[in-house]
C-alpha positions in Angstrom: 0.0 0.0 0.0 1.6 3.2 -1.0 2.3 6.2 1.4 -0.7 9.1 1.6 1.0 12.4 0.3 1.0 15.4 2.0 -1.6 17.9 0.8 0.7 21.4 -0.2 -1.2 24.4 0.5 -1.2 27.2 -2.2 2.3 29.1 -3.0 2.0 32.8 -2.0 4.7 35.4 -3.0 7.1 36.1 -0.2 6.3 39.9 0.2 9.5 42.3 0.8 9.3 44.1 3.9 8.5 47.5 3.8 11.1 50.3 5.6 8.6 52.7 7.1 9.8 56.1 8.0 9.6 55.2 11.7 12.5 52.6 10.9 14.8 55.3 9.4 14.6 57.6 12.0 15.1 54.7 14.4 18.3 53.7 13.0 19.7 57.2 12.6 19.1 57.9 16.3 20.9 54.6 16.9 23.7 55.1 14.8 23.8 58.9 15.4 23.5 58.6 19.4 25.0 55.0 20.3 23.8 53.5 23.8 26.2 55.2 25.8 28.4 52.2 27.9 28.1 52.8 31.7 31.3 51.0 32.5 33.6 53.4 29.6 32.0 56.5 30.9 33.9 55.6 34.4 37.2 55.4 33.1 39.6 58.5 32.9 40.0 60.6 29.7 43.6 60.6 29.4 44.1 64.1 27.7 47.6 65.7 28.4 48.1 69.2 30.0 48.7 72.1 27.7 49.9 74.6 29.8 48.5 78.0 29.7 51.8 80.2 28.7 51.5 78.2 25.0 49.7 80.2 22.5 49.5 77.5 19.9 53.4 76.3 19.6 54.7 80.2 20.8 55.6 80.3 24.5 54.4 83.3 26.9 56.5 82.2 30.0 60.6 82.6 28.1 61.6 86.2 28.5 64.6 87.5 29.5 66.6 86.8 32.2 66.8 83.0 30.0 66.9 80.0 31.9 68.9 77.9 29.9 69.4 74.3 30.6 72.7 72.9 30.2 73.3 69.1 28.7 76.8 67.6 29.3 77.9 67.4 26.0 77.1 71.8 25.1 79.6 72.1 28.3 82.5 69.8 26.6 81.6 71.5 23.0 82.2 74.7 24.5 85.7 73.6 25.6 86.6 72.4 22.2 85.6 75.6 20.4 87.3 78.1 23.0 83.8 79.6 23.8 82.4 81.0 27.5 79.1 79.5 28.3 77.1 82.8 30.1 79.1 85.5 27.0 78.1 82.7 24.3 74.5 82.4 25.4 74.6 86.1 25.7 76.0 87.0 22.4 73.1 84.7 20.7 69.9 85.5 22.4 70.9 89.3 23.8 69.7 89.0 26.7 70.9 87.9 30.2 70.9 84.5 30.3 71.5 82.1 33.6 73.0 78.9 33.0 71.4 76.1 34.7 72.8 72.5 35.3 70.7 69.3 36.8 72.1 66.7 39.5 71.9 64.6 36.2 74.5 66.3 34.8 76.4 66.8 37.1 77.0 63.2 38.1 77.2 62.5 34.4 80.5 64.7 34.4 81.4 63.2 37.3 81.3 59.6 35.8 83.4 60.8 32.9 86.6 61.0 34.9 89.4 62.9 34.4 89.5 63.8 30.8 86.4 65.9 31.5 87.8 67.5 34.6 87.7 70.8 32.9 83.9 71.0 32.3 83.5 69.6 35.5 84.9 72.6 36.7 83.2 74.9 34.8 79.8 73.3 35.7 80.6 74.0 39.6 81.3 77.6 39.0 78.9 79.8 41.3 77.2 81.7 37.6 75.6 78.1 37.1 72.2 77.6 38.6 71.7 73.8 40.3 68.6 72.2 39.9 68.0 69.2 42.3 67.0 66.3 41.6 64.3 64.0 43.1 64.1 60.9 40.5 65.9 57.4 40.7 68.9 57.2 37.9 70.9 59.7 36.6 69.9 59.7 32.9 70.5 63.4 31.9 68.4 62.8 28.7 65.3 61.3 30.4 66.0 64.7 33.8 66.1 67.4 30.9 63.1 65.7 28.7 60.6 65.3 31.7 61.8 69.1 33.6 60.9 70.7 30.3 57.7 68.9 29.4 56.6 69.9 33.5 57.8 73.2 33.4 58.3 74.9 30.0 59.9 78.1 31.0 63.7 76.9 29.8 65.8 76.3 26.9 67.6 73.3 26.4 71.4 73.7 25.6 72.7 70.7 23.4 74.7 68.8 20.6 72.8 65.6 21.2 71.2 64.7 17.9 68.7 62.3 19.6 67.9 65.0 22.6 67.3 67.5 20.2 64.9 65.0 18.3 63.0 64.5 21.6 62.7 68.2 22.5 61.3 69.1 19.2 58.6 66.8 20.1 57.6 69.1 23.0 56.1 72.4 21.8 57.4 75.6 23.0 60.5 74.7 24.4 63.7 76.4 22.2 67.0 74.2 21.3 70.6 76.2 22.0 73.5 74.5 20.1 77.0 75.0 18.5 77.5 75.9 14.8 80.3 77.3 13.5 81.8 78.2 16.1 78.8 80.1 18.2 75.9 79.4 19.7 72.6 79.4 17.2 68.7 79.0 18.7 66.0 77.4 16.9 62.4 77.5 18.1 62.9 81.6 19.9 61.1 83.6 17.2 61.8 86.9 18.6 65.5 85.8 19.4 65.9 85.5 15.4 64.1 89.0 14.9 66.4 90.6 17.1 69.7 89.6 15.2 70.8 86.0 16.9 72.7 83.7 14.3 70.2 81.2 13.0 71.4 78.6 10.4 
């Protein structure tokens, strides 16, 4: 005896479903205005301090007297091309400028030994302004990076192709260096307007 077969009820066209305007707006609000997650809202924006003396990169707080902040190596170039630190800083930027040297440093001239006995004692003399301390290590790079990003009322005195890299990175903080035989600053607008050597 052979099975029954099913009955098949009539074939109806599958009908599209219609996008009413309610559903537009619906979406837009939902992609417009996402569902706000309770647990991100909680977390800390991390947004870095701009202080208030930089008018876009163009620092307020660097006016004469010139705190300028001295890296090992400007010290020992000095030596080698006969130049006095506080006249050569003056000469560029004409203006009274007060040399200032970090614990960093100074232990970093220390370490050197005797060949750099000379800058050594030049970085002791009473002109020089000493800034203590308070980190572990005595990384001059990593003291003069983080002093300047905290408090950008210096400029940073160097040869050191990778400091200088790093301190362009900051914005409004000028670079002092050696060239040709005098000192040259970059970043100090109204340093260049008043006659200091750029190249």
């Amino acid at each position: 005896m052979g099975r029954a077969k099913a009955k098949k009820g009539p074939k109806y066209a599958v009908m599209k479903k219609i996008i009413t305007r309610k559903t537009i707006q619906h979406h837009k609000e939902e992609v417009l205005n996402p569902a706000k997650d309770p647990q991100k809202e909680k977390l800390p924006r991390n947004v870095p301090y701009v202080p208030s003396a930089l008018f876009f990169e163009y620092n307020t707080a660097l006016g004469p007297p010139y705190r300028v902040l001295v890296d090992t190596n400007i010290i020992n170039f000095s030596i080698q091309n006969k130049l006095d630190l506080e006249k050569g800083m003056m000469d560029c930027l004409y203006a009274k400028c007060t040399p200032c040297i970090t614990d960093c440093v100074m232990a970093e001239l220390e370490k050197l030994g005797q060949k750099y006995r000379v800058a050594l004692r030049i970085a002791k003399d009473p002109q020089f302004d000493r800034l203590p301390c308070i980190h572990k290590g005595t990384y001059a790079d990593d003291c003069i990076v983080d002093r300047v990003t905290q408090h950008k009322c210096y400029i940073v005195a160097t040869c050191d192709r990778d400091l200088k890299r790093r301190i362009r990175k900051i914005p409004g903080v000028p670079i002092m260096y050696i060239t040709q035989h005098k000192y040259s600053i970059e970043r100090l607008p109204e340093a260049t307007i008043g006659g200091a050597p750029r190249f």
